[in-house]
C-alpha positions as CSV (number, residue, x, y, z in Angstrom):
1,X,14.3,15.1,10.7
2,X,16.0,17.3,8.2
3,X,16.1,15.0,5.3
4,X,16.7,16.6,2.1
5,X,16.4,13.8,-0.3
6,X,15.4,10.1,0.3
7,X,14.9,7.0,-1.7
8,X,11.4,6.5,-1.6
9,X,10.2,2.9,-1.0
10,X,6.6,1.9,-1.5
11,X,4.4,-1.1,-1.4
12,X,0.5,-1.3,-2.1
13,X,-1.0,1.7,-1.0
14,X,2.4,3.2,0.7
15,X,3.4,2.8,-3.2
16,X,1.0,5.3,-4.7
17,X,1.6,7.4,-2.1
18,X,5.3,7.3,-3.1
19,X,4.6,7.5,-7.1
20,X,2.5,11.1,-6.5
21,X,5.6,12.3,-3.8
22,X,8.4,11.6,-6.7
23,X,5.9,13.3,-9.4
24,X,5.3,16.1,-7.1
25,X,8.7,17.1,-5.7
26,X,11.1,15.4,-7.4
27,X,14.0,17.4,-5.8
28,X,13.3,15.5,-2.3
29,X,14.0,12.3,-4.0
30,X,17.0,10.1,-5.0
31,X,15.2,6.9,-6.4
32,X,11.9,5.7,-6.3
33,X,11.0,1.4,-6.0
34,X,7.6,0.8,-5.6
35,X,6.3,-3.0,-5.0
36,X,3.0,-4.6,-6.4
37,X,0.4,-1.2,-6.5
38,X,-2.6,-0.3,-8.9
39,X,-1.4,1.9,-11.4
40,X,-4.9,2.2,-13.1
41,X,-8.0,2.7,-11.2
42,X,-10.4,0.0,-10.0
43,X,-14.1,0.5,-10.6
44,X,-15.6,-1.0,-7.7
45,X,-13.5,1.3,-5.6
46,X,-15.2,4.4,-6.8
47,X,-18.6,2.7,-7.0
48,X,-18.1,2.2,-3.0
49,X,-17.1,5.7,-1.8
50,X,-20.5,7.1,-1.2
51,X,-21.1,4.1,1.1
52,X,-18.5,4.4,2.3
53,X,-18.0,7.8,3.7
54,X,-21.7,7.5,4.7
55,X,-20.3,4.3,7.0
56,X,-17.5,6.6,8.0
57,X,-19.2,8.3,10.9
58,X,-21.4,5.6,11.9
59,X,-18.1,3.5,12.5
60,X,-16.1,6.8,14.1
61,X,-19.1,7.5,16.6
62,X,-19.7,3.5,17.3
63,X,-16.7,1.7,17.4
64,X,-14.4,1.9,20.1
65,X,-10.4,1.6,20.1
66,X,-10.0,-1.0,22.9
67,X,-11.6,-4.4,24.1
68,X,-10.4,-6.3,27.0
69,X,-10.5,-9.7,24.6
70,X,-10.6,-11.0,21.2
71,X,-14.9,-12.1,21.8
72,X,-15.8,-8.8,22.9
73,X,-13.6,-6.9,19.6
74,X,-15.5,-9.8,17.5
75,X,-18.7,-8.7,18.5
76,X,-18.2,-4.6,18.6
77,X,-16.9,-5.2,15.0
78,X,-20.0,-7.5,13.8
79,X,-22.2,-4.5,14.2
80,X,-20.5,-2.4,10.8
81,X,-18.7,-5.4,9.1
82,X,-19.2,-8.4,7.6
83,X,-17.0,-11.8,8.7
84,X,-14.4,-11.2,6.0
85,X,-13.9,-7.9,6.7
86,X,-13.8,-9.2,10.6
87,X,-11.5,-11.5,9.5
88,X,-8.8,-9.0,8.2
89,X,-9.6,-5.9,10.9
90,X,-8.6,-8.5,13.8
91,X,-5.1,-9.2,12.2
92,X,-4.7,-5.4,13.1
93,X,-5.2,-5.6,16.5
94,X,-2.8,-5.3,18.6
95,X,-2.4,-6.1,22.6
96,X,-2.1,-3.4,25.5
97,X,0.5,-3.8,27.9
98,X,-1.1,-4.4,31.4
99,X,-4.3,-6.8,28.8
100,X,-6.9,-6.1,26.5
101,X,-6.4,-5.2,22.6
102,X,-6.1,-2.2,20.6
103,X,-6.9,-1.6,16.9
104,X,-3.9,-0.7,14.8
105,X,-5.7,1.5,12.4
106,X,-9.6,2.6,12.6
107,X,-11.3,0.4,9.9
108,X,-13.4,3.0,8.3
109,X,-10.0,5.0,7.8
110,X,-8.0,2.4,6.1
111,X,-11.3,1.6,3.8
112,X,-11.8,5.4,2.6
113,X,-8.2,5.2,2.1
114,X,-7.8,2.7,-0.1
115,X,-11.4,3.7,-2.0
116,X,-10.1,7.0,-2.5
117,X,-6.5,6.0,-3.5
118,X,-7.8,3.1,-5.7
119,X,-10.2,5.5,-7.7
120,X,-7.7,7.2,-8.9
121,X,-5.3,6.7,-12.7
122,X,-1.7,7.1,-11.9
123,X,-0.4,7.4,-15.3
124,X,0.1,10.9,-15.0
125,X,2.2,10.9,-12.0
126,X,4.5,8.1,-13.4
127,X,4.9,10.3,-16.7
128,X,6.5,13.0,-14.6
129,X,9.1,10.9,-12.2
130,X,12.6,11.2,-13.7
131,X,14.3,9.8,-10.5
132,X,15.9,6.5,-10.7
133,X,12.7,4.4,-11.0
134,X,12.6,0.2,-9.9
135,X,9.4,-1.4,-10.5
136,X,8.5,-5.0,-8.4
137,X,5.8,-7.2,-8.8
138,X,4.5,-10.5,-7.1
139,X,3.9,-13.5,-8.8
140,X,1.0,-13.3,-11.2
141,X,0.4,-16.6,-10.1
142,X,0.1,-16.4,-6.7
143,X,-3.2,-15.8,-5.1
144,X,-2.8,-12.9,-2.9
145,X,-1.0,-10.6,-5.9
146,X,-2.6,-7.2,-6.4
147,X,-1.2,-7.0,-10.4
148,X,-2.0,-10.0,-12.3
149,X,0.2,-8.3,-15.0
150,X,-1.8,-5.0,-15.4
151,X,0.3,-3.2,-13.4
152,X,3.3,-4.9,-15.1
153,X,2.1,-4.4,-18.7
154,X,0.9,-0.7,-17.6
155,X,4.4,0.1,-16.3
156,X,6.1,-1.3,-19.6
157,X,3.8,0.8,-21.9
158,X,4.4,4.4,-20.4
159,X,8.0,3.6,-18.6
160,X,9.8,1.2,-20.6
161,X,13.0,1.9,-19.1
162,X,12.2,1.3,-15.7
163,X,13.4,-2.0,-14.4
164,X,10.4,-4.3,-13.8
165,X,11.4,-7.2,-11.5
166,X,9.3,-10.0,-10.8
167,X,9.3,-12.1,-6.8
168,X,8.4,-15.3,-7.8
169,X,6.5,-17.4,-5.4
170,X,5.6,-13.9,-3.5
171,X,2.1,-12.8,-4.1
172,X,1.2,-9.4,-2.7
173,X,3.8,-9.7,0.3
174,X,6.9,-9.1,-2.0
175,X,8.1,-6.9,0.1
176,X,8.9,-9.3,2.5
177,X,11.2,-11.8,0.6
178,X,14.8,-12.3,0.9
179,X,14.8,-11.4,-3.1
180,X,13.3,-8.2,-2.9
181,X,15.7,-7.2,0.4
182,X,18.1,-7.9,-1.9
183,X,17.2,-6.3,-5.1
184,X,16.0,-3.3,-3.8
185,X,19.4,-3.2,-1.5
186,X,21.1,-3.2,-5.0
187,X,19.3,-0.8,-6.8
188,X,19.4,1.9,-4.2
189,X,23.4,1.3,-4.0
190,X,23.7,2.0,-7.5
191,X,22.2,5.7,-6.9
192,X,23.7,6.5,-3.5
193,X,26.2,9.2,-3.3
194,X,29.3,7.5,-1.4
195,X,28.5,10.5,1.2
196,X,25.3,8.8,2.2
């Protein structure tokens, strides 16, 4: 693509991923916003990584990509995963043209991903960003929010001068409010070259 610089736009997961990009070449980037992530690491998610990467290849070797319906994904699935975990892997799927149903990410992918990423303290990283830096967070009320403040309070301790904005009524889906469209709209105006 030839892109020199960005502004780097992250939510969840996608928003570590942006935090160590910015720490690591901050020449590529023009700002950095990041939206409801784990700044700290979360104990259970390094407790779980030997299980697992020892699940890993049982799912990779067992579980197929495609299912001609929604019963017969079900029941592929109910041999490595528990309802809930069901529950969430079918909103992934997605339908083939011509019938049937794909997954939109292996499972046992997306799960070591997250275990991985969420063992980790991001402190660090966000001690060595000195790009234009925009903070948002989901209501610490809502259900669904990742934060419940830590991230929030975490951010304010080490990076008191970024902007911290909070989505109210958004929970971890901030990224799709009207608000945050907006806000984020603004703040990467305010550090685009008129060239852009």
């Amino acid at each position: 693509l030839k892109i020199e610089k960005a502004h780097l736009v992250g939510h969840s997961m996608g928003g570590r991923t942006s935090v160590e990009f910015a720490a690591t070449y901050p020449e590529r980037v023009l700002s950095l916003s990041v939206a409801d992530m784990h700044l700290l690491p979360i104990p259970q998610a390094k407790e779980q990584l030997p299980e697992l990467f020892e699940k890993f290849d049982k799912v990779s070797a067992g579980l197929p990509n495609e299912f001609s319906n929604m019963e017969e994904a079900t029941k592929a699935l109910s041999v490595f995963y528990s309802a809930s975990e069901i529950q969430f892997i079918v909103a992934s799927l997605r339908k083939k043209v011509g019938g049937g149903l794909r997954l939109g990410s292996r499972p046992e992918v997306t799960n070591l991903y997250l275990a991985v990423g969420l063992s980790e303290d991001m402190t660090e990283q966000l001690k060595k960003i000195h790009v234009p830096f925009s903070f948002f967070a989901g209501d610490p009320s809502e259900e669904s929010t990742v934060l419940k403040g830590v991230g929030v309070d975490h951010i304010r301790l080490h990076r008191p001068e970024v902007p911290v904005r909070i989505i109210k009524g958004s929970g971890h889906s901030v990224q799709r409010t009207a608000l945050f469209a907006q806000e984020l709209e603004e703040f990467i105006r305010r550090y685009s070259s008129p060239h852009l």
